[in-house]
Each structure stands twice: as C-alpha cells, then as structure tokens.
C-alpha positions, 0 to 999 in steps of 0.5 A: 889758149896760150899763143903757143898753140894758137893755129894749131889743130886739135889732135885728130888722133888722140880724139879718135883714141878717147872715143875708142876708149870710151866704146871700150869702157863701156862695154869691157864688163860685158862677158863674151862682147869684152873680147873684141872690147879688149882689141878696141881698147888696145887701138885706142891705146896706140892712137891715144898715144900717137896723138900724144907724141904729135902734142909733145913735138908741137904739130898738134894742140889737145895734150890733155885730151891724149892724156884722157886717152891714154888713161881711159884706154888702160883702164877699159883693158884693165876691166876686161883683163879683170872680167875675164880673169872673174869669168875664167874662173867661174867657168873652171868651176862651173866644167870641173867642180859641177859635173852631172850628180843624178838625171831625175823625171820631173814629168807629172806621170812620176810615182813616188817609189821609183827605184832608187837603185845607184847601180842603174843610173840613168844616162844624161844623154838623148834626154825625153824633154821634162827630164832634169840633171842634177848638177854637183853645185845643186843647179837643176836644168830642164828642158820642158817642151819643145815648139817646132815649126816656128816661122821667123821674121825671114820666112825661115822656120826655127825650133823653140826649147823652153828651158828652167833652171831650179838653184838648190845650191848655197851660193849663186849660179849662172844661167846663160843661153850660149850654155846651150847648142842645137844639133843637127842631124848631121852631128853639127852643133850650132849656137842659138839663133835669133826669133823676131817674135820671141817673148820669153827669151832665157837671156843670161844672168845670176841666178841666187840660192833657192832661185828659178829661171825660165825661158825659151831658147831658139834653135835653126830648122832641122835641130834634132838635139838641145845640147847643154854645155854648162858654160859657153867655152865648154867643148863637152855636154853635159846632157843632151836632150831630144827635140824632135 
C-alpha cells in the first residue's frame, strides 16, 4: 500500500455498491425476479459511483473495488435489460401469434367419429377438467384432474390442478405456473399459491419440439376456475376450465 493511502478506510460504499452488483448479476437472468434485480443494480451503480468520487478526492482508500463496482453493476442492468428485451419478445408471440386453433376431449370415453363439423366449434371456456386447447404454435394444454381439500402447512386448505403440457409444434415452447391463475367465485383471479406437501409442482421452463410436462398447480380454497393465460403479463385467458 502506497503511503498515499496509509490511514485511509476502505470505501464503505463502493463496498457496499460490489455486493449490490453482485446480488444483481446473479439473479438479472431470472425472468420476473430480474425486475427488482434491475432496481438493485441501479443502487448499486450510484453507490459503486459515490464510492468512487470519495476514492478520487482522497477521503477513502479502494479505487479499484469502485471500479469492480462500477463494472458489475452496468453489466447486471445490462443482463436484465437483454433478458427482458428476450422475454418481451416471446410473450409478443406467445399472446399474438398463438391463439386458440381448436378445443379437443382428451378423456377416455372419446369415439373416433366425433363430428368434425368447424361450424360448431367448441368454446375454449368453462372447460370440464381432461379437455385440451390447441394452440396455433402446436403447444397442447390439459387440465387433467382437480384434487380439493388440500390441507397446507398452516391449516388452510388449497385446490391442486394437474396440468400437461404436449409440444406438436417445430420450435420450443415455454410452460410456466405464473401462465395459470385461479378464480374465485366472486370473479377475482389470483396467482397460484404455495403447497408445503407439494411433489410435483409444474415450475417453469423450455419445453423442446415433440416434448410433454406435467404437473400440479396449487390454488387458495374457494377456487372455482383454473384460468390459463398463455403468459404471465397476459391480461386475457386464453381458456378457462371449471375446478370445482
């Protein structure tokens, strides 16, 4: 250490700024999480960058560590701006390209010459659970079955609805449990909710060309819809089906 910088403290800022830039950069790939990852990062830019002012007027020691700061911070908002930018532009296609094709029965009772007739087709709401929609991109959804009475870790009881998903489609398609709401009989629609014995939950993910996913999604008591939305900043269902 030079004797310029003997006695001087290490900038508590700049130090604070590369811990901030680092909780950032971790988690700015995360799709949803990134949000908040883009406020910390901009924290951590303008501490990064007080802490270097102090180190260039000589009241603090640790210009390198400001530097860190600086640089970690930038490309953490980077990341995200990028992830978001990516994610954007899936959902664009994911609410304005994939609309609802065709609903189809997937239970076991189906016959094989049931009408075809496109002048009737069938609604994509207030669905019976084991019905799939058809989306334009070739991603098939299902609500399979429906499991009330659920009790939680809190005593509360919750609804589990076990979703598939079936890629006909060329090119991936993402499955996410924030695609899905529940609806109550008052008409409010709520995210889904957390299960202590869950062992199967749907999560979120890529799902490749000719792939399937399963899984069960858990909604609060008094849930009378399972809502899907396609996306999670969709405002509009794409098909709803009835949980009751």
């Amino acid at each position: 250490m030079s004797d310029k910088n003997m006695g001087k403290s290490t900038s508590g800022t700049a130090i604070a700024g590369l811990v901030l830039g680092i909780v950032a950069a971790v988690s700015s790939w995360v799709p949803i999480v990134n949000n908040l990852s883009f406020l910390i990062g901009l924290v951590g830019l303008v501490l990064a960058a007080v802490g270097l002012v102090g180190v260039m007027r000589g009241k603090k020691s640790g210009k390198g560590l400001a530097i860190a700061a600086l640089v970690v911070n930038v490309a953490a908002i980077v990341i995200v701006l990028g992830t978001q930018s990516a994610m954007s532009a899936a959902i664009d296609e994911a609410t304005n390209g994939p609309a609802v094709s065709g609903v189809t029965a997937r239970s076991s009772d189906d016959s094989a010459d049931a009408s075809t007739d496109d002048s009737a087709q069938p609604a994509s709401t207030d669905l019976a659970p084991g019905t799939s929609v058809d989306l334009a991109n070739g991603l098939s959804v299902t609500v399979d079955s429906v499991e009330t009475g659920l009790v939680n870790y809190d005593g509360s009881t919750v609804v589990g609805v076990h979703v598939s998903y079936v890629n006909s489609g060329e090119e991936g398609a993402s499955y996410n449990s924030y695609d899905w709401k529940g609806e109550n009989a008052d008409g409010a629609q709520e995210h889904t909710v957390y299960f202590s014995e869950a062992t199967d939950d749907l999560g979120y993910g890529t799902l490749a060309a000719g792939g399937t996913k399963s899984g069960t999604i858990y909604f609060a008591e008094g849930t009378v819809k399972a809502l899907y939305f396609g996306s999670p900043l969709s405002d509009t269902p794409t098909a709803s089906w009835v949980v009751e």
